[in-house]
ZANU-696226 format. One line per field, with one value per residue (C-alpha): residue number from 1; residue in one letter; x, y negated, z. Coordinates in steps of 0.2 Angstrom, whole numbers. Layout:
% residues N
num c(NUM | ...)
residu c(A | ...)
u c(X | ...)
v c(Y | ...)
w c(Z | ...)
END
This chain:
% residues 111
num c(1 | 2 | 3 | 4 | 5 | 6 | 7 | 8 | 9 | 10 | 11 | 12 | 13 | 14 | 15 | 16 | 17 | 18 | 19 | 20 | 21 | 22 | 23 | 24 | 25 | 26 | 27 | 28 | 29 | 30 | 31 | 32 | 33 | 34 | 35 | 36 | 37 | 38 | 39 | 40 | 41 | 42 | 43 | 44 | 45 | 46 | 47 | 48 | 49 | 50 | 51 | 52 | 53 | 54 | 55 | 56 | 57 | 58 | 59 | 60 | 61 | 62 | 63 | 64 | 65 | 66 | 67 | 68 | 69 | 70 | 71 | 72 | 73 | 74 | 75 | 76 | 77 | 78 | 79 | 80 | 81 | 82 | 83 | 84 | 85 | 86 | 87 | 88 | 89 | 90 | 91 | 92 | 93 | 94 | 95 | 96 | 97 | 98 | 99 | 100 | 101 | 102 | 103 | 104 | 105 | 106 | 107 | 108 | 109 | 110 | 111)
residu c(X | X | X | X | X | X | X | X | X | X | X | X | X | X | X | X | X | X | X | X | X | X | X | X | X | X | X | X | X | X | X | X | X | X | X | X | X | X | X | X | X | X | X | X | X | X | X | X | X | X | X | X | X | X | X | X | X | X | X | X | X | X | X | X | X | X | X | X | X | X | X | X | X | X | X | X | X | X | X | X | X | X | X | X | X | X | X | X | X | X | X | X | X | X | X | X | X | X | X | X | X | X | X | X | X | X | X | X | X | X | X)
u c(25 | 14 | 17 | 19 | 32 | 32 | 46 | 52 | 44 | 54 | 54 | 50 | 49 | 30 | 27 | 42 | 38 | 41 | 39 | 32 | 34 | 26 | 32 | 23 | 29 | 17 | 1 | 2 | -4 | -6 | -21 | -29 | -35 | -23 | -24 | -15 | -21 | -15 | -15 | -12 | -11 | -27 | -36 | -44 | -35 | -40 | -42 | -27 | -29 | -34 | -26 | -35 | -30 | -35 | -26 | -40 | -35 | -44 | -40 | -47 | -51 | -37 | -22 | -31 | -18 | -4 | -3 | -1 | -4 | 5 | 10 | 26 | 21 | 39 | 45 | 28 | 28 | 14 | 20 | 14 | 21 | 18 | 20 | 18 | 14 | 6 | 12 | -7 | -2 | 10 | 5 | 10 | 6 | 0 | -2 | -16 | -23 | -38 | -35 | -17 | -10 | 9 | 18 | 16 | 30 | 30 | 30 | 32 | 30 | 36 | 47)
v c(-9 | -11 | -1 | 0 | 7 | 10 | 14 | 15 | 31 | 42 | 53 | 42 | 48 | 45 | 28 | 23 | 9 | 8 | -4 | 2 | -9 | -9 | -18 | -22 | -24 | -31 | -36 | -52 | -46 | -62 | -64 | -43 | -36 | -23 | -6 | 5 | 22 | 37 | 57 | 70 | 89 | 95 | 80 | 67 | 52 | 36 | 19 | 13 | -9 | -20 | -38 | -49 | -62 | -74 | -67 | -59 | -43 | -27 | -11 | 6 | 6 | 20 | 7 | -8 | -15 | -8 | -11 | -27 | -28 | -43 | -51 | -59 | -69 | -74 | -54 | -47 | -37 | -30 | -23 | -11 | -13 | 1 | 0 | 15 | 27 | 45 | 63 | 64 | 48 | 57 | 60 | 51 | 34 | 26 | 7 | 2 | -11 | -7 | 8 | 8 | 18 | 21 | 38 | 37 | 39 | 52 | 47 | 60 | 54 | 68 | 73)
w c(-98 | -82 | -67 | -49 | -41 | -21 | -11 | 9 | 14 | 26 | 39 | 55 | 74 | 81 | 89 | 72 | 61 | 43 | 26 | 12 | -4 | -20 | -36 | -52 | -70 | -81 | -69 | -56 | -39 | -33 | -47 | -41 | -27 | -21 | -11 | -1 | -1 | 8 | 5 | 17 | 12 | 9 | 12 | 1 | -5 | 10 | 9 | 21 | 18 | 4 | 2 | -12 | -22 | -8 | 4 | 13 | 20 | 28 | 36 | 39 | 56 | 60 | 57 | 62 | 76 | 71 | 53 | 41 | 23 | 15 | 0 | -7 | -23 | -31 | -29 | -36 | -22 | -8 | 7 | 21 | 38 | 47 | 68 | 80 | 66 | 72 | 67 | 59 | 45 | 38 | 19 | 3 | 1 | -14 | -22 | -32 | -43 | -54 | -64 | -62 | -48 | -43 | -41 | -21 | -8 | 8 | 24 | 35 | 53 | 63 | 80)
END
């Protein structure tokens, strides 16, 4: 069965870090291009980073500084550190690869 599955969102203080992970079953990130997206309430869904199978890496200019997109090849895992987050980030957080999108995971980034 291929799926993602993300996980480490929380409720975080502002200026709080977090990791968010996702997981695949069924596709190899370290041969895909993958995404982090982001989704705030009554907003449209944004491009947060991308990491491709080369290891290049971008960022919406928002989160450039403070976060880091990453991989672990052996866990089949991407990862989204997440450094002096803002009240305004909170929203539900989402990894993709091609057509194939995870069920997301809220980070709420409040006081």
């Amino acid at each position: 069965q291929v799926q993602l599955v993300e996980s480490g969102g929380d409720l975080v203080q502002p200026g709080g870090s977090l990791r968010l992970s996702c997981a695949a079953s069924g596709v190899i990130f370290s041969r895909k291009t993958v995404r982090w997206y982001r989704q705030a309430p009554g907003k449209e869904r944004e491009l947060v980073a991308t990491i491709t199978s080369a290891g290049m890496k971008s960022y919406a200019d928002s989160v450039k500084g403070r976060f880091t997109i990453f991989r672990d090849n052996a866990k089949n895992t991407v990862y989204l550190q997440m450094n002096n987050l803002k009240p305004e980030e909170t929203a539900v957080y989402y990894c993709n690869v091609d057509y194939l999108w995870g069920q997301g995971t809220q980070v709420t980034v409040s006081s």
